[in-house]
MDAnalysis code that builds the backbone (N, CA, C; Angstrom):
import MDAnalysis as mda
import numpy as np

u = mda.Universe.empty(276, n_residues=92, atom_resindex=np.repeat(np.arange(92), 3), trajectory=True)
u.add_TopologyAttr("name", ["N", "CA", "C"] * 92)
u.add_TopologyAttr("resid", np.arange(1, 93))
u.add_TopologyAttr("resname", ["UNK", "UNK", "UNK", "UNK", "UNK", "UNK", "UNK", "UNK", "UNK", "UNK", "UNK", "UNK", "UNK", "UNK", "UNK", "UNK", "UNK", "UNK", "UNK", "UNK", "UNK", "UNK", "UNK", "UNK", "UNK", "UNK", "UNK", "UNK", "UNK", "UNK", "UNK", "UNK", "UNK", "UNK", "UNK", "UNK", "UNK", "UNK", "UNK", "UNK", "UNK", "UNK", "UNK", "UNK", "UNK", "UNK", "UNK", "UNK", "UNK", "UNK", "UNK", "UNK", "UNK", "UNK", "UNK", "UNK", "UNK", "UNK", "UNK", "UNK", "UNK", "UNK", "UNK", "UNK", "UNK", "UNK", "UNK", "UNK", "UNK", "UNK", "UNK", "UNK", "UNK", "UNK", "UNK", "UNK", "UNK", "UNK", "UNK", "UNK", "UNK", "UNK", "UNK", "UNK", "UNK", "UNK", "UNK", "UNK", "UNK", "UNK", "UNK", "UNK"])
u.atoms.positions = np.array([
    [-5.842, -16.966, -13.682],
    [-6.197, -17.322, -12.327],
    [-6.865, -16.118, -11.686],
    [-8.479, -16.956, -10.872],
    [-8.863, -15.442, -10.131],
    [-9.689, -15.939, -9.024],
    [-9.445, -15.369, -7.913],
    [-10.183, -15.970, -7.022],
    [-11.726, -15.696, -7.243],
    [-11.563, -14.674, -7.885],
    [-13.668, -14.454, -8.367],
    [-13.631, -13.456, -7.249],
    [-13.237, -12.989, -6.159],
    [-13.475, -11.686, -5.550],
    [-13.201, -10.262, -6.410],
    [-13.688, -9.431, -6.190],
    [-12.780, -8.115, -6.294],
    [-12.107, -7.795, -5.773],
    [-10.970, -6.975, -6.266],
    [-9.868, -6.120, -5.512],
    [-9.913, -5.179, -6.110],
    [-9.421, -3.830, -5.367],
    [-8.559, -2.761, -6.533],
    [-7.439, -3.331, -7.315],
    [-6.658, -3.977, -7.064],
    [-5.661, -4.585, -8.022],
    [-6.268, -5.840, -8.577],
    [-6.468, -6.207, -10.001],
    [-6.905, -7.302, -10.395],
    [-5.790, -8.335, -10.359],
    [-6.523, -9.403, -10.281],
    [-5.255, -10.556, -10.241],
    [-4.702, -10.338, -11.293],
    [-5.096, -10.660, -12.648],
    [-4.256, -10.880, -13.684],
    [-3.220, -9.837, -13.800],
    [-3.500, -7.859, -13.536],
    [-2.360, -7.273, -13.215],
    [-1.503, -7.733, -12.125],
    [-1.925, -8.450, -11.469],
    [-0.395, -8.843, -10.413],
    [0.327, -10.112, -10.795],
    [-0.748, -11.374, -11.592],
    [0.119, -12.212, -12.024],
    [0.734, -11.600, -13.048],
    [0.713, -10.889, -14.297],
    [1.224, -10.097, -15.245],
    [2.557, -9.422, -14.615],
    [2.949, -9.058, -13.336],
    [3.658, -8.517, -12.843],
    [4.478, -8.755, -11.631],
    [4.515, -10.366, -11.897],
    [4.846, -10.892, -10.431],
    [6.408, -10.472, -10.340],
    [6.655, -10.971, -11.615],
    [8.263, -10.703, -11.437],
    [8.801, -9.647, -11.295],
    [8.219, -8.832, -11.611],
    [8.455, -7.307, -11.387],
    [8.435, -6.914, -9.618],
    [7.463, -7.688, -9.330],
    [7.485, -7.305, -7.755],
    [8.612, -8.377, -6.996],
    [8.611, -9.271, -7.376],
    [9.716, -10.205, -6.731],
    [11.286, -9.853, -6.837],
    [11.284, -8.942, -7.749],
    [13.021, -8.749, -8.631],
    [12.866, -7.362, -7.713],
    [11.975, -6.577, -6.944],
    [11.985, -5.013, -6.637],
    [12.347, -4.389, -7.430],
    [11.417, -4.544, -9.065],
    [11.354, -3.620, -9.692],
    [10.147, -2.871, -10.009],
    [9.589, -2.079, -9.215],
    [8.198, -1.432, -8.911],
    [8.520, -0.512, -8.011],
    [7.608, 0.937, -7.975],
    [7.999, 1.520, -7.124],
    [6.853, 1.245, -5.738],
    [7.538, 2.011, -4.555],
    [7.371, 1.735, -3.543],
    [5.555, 1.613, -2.938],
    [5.096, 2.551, -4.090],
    [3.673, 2.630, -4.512],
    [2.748, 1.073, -5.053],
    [3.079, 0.744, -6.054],
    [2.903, -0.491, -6.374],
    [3.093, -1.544, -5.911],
    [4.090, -1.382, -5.020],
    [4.459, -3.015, -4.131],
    [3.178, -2.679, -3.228],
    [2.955, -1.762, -2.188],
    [2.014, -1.775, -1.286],
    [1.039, -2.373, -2.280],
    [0.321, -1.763, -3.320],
    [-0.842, -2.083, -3.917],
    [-0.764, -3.983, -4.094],
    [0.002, -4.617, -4.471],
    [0.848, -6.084, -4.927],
    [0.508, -6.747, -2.875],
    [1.143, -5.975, -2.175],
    [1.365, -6.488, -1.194],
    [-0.228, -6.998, -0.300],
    [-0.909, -5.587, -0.593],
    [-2.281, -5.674, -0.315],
    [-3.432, -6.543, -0.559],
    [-3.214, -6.731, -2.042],
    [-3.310, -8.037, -2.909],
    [-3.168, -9.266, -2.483],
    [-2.353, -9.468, -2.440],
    [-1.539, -11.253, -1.404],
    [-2.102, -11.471, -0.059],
    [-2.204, -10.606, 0.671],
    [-3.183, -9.762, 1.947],
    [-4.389, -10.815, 1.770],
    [-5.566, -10.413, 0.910],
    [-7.128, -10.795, 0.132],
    [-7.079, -11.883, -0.605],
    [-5.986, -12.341, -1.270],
    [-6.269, -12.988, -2.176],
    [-5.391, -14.131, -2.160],
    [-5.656, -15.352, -2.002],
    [-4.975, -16.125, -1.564],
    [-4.989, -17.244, -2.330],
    [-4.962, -17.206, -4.065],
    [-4.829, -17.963, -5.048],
    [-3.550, -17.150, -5.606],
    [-3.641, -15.649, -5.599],
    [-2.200, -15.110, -6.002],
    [-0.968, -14.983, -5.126],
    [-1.456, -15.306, -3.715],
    [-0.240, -15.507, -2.576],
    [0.024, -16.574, -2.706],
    [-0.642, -17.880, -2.888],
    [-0.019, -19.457, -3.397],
    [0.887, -19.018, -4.746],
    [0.120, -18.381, -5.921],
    [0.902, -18.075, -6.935],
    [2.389, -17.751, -6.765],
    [2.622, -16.352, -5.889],
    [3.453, -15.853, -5.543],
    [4.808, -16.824, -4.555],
    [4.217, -17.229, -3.633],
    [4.958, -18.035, -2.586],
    [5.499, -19.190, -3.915],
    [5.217, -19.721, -5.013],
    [5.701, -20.749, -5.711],
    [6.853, -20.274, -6.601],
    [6.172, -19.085, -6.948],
    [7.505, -18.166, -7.489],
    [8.109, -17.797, -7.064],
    [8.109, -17.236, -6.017],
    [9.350, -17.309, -4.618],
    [10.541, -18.042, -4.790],
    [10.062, -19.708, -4.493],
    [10.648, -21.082, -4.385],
    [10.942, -20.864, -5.304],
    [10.619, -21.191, -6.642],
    [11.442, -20.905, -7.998],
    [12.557, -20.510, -8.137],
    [12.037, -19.268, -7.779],
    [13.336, -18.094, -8.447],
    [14.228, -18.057, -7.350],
    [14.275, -18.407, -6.395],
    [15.230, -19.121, -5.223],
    [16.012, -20.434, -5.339],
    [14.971, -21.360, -6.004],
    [16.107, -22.628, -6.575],
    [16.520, -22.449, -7.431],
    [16.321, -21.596, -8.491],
    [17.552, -20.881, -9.542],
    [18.437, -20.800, -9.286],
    [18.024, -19.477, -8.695],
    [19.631, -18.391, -8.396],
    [20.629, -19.239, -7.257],
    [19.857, -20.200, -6.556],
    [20.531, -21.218, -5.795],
    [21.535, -22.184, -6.844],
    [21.163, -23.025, -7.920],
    [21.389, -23.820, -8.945],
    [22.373, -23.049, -10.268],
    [22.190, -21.552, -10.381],
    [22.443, -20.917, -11.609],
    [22.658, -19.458, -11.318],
    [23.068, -19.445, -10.082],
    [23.618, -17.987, -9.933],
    [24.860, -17.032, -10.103],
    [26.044, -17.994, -10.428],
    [26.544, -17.924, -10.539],
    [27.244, -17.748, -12.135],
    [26.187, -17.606, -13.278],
    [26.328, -17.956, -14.169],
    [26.410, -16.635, -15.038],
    [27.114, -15.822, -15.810],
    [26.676, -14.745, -16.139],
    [25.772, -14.688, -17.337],
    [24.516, -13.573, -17.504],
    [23.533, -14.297, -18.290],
    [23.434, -12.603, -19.096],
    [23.535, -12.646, -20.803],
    [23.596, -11.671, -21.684],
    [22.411, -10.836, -21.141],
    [22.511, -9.036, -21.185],
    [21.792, -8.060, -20.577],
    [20.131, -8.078, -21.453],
    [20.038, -8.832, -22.784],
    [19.034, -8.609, -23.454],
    [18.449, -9.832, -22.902],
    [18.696, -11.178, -22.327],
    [18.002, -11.916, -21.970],
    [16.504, -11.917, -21.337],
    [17.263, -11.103, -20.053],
    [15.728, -11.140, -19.539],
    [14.383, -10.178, -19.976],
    [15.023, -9.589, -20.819],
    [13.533, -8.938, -21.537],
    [13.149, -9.348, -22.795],
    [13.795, -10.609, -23.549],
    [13.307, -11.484, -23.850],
    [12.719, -12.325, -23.502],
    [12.684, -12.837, -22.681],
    [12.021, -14.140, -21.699],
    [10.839, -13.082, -21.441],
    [10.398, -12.404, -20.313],
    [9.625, -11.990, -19.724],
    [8.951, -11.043, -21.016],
    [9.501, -10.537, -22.095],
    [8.218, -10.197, -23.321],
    [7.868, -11.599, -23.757],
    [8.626, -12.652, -24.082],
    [7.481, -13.799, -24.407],
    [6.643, -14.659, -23.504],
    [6.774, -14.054, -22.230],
    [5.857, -14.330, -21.589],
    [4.541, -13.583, -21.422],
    [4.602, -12.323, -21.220],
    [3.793, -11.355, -22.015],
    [2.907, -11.898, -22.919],
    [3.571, -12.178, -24.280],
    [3.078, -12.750, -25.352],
    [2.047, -14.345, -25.251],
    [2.500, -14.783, -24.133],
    [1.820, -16.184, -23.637],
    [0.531, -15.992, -23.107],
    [0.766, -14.957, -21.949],
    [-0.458, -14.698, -21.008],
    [-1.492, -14.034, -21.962],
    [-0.711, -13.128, -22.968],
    [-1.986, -12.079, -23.605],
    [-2.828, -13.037, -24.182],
    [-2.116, -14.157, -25.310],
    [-2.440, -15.300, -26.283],
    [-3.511, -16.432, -24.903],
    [-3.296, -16.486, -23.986],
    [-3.958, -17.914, -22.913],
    [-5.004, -17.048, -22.275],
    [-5.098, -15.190, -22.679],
    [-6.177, -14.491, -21.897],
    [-7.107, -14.497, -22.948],
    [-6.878, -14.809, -24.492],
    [-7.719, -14.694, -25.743],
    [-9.271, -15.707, -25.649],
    [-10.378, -14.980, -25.114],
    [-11.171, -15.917, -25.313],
    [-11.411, -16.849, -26.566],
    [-11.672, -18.139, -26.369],
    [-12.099, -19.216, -28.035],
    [-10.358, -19.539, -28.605],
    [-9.354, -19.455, -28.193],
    [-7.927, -19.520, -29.063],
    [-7.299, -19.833, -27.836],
    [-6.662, -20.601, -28.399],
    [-5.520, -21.780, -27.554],
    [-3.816, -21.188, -27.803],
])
């Protein structure tokens, strides 16, 4: 996803890193840059605002649940692995 403008922050580094900014794991440097972003660009602030809702009806639905420490860097490296594979021009 790109709105086709420029930014200093490219979309795909902020979709690549949403969760990172939503969980406040970035430093205080990078969120401004993320924040600035959402500011201009308003295909990754829809992005963002949906992941919001998401990860809010989760932890609403499943928060309570205790979840093994290697999990989430499983999930979020095969997501990694998704975006790099769906950024591959000609390959599905």
């Amino acid at each position: 996803m790109s709105c086709g403008e420029p930014h200093e922050t490219a979309c795909s580094e902020v979709l690549d890193h949403l969760y990172e900014f939503l969980d406040n794991e970035m430093t205080d440097v990078e969120r401004v840059k993320f924040r600035e972003h959402f500011d201009e660009c308003s295909p990754c602030l829809e992005k963002y605002g949906l992941e919001q809702a998401v990860k809010k009806l989760v932890h609403r639905s499943c928060g309570c649940d205790d979840v093994p420490d290697d999990l989430r860097g499983k999930v979020l490296g095969r997501i990694r692995q998704l975006r790099a594979a769906a950024d591959v021009p000609g390959e599905a």
